[in-house]
C-alpha positions, 0 to 999 in steps of 0.5 A: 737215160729215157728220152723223158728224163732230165738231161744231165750235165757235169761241170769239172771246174777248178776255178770257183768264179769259171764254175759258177759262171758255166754252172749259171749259163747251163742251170738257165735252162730248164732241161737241164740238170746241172752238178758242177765239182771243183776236181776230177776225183769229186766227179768220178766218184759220182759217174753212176749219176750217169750225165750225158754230158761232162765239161772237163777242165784240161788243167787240174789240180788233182788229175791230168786231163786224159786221166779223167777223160779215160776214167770216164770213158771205162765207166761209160763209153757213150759220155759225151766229153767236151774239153773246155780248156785256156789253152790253144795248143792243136796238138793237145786237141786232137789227142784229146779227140782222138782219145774220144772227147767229143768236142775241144773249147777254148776259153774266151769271149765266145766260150758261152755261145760255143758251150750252149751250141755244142751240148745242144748239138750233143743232147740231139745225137743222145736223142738219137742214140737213145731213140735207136736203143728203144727201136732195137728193144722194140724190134727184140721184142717184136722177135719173142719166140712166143710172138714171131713163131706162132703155133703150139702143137708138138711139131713145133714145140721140138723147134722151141726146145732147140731155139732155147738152146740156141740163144744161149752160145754162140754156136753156128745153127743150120736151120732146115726145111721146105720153102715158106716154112719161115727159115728167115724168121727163125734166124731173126728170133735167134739173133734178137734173142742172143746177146748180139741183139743191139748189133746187126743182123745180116741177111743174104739169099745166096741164090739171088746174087749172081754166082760172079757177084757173090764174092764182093758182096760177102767179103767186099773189095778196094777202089780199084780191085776191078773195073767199075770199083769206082770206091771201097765197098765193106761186104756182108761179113764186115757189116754184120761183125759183133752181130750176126749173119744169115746165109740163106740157100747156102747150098746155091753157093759155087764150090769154088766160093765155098773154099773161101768161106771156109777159110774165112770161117776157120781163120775168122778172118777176111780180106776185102778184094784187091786190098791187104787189111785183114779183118777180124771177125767176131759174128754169128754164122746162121745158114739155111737151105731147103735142100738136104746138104748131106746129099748135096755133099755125097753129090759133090755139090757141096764141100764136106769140109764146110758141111761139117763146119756149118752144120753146129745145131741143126734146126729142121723146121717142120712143114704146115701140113705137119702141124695139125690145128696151128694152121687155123691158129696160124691163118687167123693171126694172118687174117688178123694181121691182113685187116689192121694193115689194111684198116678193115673192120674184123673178119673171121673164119667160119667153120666151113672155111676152117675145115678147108683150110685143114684139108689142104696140104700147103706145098708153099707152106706158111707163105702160101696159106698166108696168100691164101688167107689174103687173097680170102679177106679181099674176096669176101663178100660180108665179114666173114671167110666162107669155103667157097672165099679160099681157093687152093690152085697153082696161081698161088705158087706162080704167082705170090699174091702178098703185095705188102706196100699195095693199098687193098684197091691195088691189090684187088685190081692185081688179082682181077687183072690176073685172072682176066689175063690167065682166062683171055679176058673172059669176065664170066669164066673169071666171076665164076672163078673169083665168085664175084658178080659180072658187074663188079668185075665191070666196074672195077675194069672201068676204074682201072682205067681211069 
């Protein structure tokens, strides 16, 4: 169902009189498309209309109640089921429930006004669903290789070969590469390309997590299990499990930790701490690090063992230097990018800049040309990006200058204040090295501290 089709409603009624009375209420609005049948076979055989909702009768002739409410179920899980039924046994109810009926009526004077609220409150959760069913086709579509991997020369080509294959099993991909290369990116575009893309997708950078914190954040822990375990906490693993999980710098992991993750891996199993449950696991493992982990192994940084299980499909990603003219390809979808994100009118990159930008080596990879890039937009003064707008220097790896929830004044103003800092408030020596007049300077100075 779209959001713009009709809202399809079944009734299940075997007294003629009660049919057409719930049949009337419902058909008054407008909404909603209304088929009512007198038994529960006459409604199963026309489940492929495929209705939001069904008001079943608990009494009829032909079927028991819990036989239709499964019948439905199987053949569509998200059905939104409400029991309308003369009698008021609890116990009834809530094996009802339990088995997945969304709601239980009771027929009396107030059946009408308690029917119309419920299956109000049923098409807004559908709403909802269907809403969250568009974002994730959005979100897959957003992760095509073509649209999340931008680039055609042969180096990156062998990468597309490999993440072909990788969508179509459900194999472990240890992906490879220096830093900003886009290790992250990739194992998005694998998820969202698999046939786990309606489930989750999980990310942990192993190296921010403080090495005492590692393990409850990946497994999870009980209320209790130590001091200021103040409630249950489900970890990584289980929040991704039916999707997939990415275990980014997986070579930071502790070696102790390693052997729990082995473990874990090998049993498809864990148990949060401090508690007993055991959770399977159903999920894909997607690891990436910029070290070479077989050396981190003949090191003894790194167990064997779990080197061997991580390892599935290797996937190296190549550096930016090593991708020839994608760098121009790359750097104008970022320029691209950089002016709808921050509404300014199109900005292009003229020869002198282009050839620049294809002399540089790019140590920070795509990450550092996309600084490059932004820092260039803001810096130019017509609408164009000239040599002199692209500065290549160490700012650019100790300072990321991608300030993404930034409005452009902000992130001019950071920029500025930077290099004043970095040149102890030299304007002159900073015009020169922004290539921006003293003036401007001045006068963003002054707005600053307004």
């Amino acid at each position: 169902m779209h959001l713009s089709d009709p809202f399809k409603i079944f009734i299940i009624e075997d007294d003629p009189t009660y049919k057409k009375f719930l049949e009337y209420v419902l058909s008054l609005n407008p909404d909603f498309e209304v088929n009512a049948y007198e038994s529960g076979k006459e409604c199963i055989d026309n489940l492929h209309l495929n209705p939001s909702v069904i008001t079943l009768d608990y009494s009829l002739p032909d079927m028991k109640g819990e036989e239709v409410l499964k019948e439905i179920k199987n053949h569509n899980p998200n059905c939104h089921v409400i029991i309308v039924s003369a009698q008021e046994k609890i116990g009834t109810a809530v094996d009802l429930l339990k088995q997945g009926a969304y709601d239980y009526i009771t027929k009396d004077e107030e059946t009408k006004d308690k029917l119309l609220n419920t299956i109000n409150n049923a098409r807004r959760n559908v709403s909802l669903i269907q809403e969250l069913d568009d974002l994730k086709e959005e979100i897959t579509g957003r992760y095509e290789f073509s649209k999340s991997i931008i680039g055609s020369s042969s180096a990156i080509k062998k990468t597309f070969a490999l993440l072909e294959k990788a969508v179509k099993t459900n194999i472990t991909v240890s992906i490879t590469g220096e830093t900003g290369t886009g290790k992250e990116l990739v194992a998005k575009a694998i998820h969202y390309n698999s046939d786990r893309n309606k489930k989750k997708f999980v990310a942990v950078n192993i190296a921010a997590i403080p090495r005492e914190l590692i393990e409850s954040e990946l497994f999870g822990y009980e209320k209790g299990a130590f001091t200021g375990a103040a409630s249950r906490r489900i970890g990584k693993f289980e929040e991704a499990n039916g999707g997939s999980i990415f275990l980014d710098e997986i070579a930071e992991m502790d070696v102790n930790l390693q052997a729990k993750l082995l473990r874990a891996l090998q049993e498809k199993e864990i148990t949060r701490i401090g508690g007993n449950e055991v959770i399977k696991l159903d999920l894909r493992i997607i690891v990436a690090t910029h070290k070479n982990l077989s050396e981190e192994v003949k090191n003894e940084n790194f167990r064997e063992d779990l080197y061997y299980r991580l390892l599935g499909l290797p996937i190296h990603l190549p550096a930016l230097r090593e991708r020839g003219n994608d760098i121009l390809v790359i750097a104008k979808h970022l320029l691209k990018q950089f002016c709808k994100d921050n509404k300014l009118d199109s900005i292009i990159i003229n020869n002198d800049g282009q050839e620049k930008l294809l002399s540089y080596h790019y140590p920070g990879n795509v990450r550092e040309l996309k600084s490059v890039i932004e820092l260039a937009a803001v810096m130019c003064n017509e609408k164009e990006i000239g040599s002199d707008d692209i500065k290549f220097n160490s700012v650019m790896r100790e300072e990321n200058l991608t300030f993404e929830e930034m409005t452009l004044k902000e992130y001019t103003f950071k920029i500025i204040r930077y290099f004043l800092e970095k040149y102890d408030n030299n304007v002159l020596e900073v015009a020169e090295k922004l290539d921006i007049g003293k003036s401007s300077i001045y006068r963003y100075l002054k707005e600053m501290e307004e």
